[in-house]
C-alpha positions as CSV (number, residue, x, y, z in Angstrom):
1,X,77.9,-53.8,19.3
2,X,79.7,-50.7,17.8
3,X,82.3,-48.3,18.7
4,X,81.1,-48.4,22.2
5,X,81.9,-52.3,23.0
6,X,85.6,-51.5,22.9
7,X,86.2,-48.8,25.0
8,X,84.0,-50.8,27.7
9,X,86.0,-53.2,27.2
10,X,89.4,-51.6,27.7
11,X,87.8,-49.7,30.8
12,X,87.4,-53.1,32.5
13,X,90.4,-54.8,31.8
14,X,93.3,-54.2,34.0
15,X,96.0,-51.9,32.7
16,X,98.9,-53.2,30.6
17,X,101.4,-53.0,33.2
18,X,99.7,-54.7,35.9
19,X,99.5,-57.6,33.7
20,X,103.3,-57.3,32.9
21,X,103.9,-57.1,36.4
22,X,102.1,-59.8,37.5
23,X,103.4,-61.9,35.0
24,X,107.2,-61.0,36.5
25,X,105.8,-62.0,39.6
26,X,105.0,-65.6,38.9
27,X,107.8,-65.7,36.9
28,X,110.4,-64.8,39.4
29,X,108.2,-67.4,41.5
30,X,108.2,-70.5,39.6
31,X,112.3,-69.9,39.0
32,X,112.8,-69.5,43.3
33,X,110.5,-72.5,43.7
34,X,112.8,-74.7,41.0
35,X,115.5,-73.6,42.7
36,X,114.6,-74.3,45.9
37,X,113.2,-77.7,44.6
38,X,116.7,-79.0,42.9
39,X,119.1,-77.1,46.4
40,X,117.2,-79.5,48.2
41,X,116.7,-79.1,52.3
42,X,118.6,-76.2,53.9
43,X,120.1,-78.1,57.2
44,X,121.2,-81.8,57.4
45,X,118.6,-84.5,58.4
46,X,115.7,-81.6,57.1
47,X,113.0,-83.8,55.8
48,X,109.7,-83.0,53.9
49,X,106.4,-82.9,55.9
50,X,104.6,-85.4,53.9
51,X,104.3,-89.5,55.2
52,X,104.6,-91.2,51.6
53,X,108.5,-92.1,52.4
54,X,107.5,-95.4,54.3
55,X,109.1,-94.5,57.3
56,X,108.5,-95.3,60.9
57,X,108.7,-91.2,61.9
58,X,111.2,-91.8,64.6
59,X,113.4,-89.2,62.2
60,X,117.0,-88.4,63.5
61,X,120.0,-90.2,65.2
62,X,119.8,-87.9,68.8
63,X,123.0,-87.1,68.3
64,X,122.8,-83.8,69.0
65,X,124.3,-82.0,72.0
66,X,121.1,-80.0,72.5
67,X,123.3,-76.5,73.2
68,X,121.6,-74.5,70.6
69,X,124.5,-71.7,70.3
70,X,125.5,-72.0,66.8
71,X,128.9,-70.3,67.6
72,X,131.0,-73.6,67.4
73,X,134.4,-73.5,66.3
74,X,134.5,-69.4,65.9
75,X,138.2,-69.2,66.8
76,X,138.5,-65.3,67.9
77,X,135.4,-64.9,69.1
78,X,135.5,-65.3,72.6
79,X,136.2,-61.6,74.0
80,X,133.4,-60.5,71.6
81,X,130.8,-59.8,74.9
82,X,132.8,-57.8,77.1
83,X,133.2,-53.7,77.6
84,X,131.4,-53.3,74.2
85,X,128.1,-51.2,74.2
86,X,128.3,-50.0,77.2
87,X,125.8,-46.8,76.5
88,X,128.5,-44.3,77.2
């Protein structure tokens, strides 16, 4: 093992900045997972998937309305829909 060893060596491992790169990459993903982690669920009543709470999996009040629109209470809104993009 000479001379020769180390430039096979650096032939097979991956370039430096790969390595830096992928090294950002887990880096950036371990912070967005903590984050995510201590923000907690994004809507209310959003539970996890797993069945280790000791509920009964019923889940939810059915209080909801059902509509779907997600445009309650936009005051000024209501004309939005009519004479715009009419293709003209």
């Amino acid at each position: 093992m000479g001379a020769g060893a180390g430039a096979v060596l650096r032939g097979v491992a991956p370039p430096p900045a790969l390595c830096g790169f992928l090294l950002l990459l887990a880096l950036l993903f371990a912070v967005s997972y903590a984050v995510g982690a201590a923000a907690g669920p994004v809507a209310p009543g959003m539970h996890g998937t797993g069945t280790s709470s000791g509920g009964d999996g019923t889940g939810g009040d059915g209080s909801g309305d059902g509509s779907g629109d997600g445009m309650n209470g936009m005051d000024g809104m209501d004309g939005m829909g009519d004479g715009h993009g009419g293709g003209h």
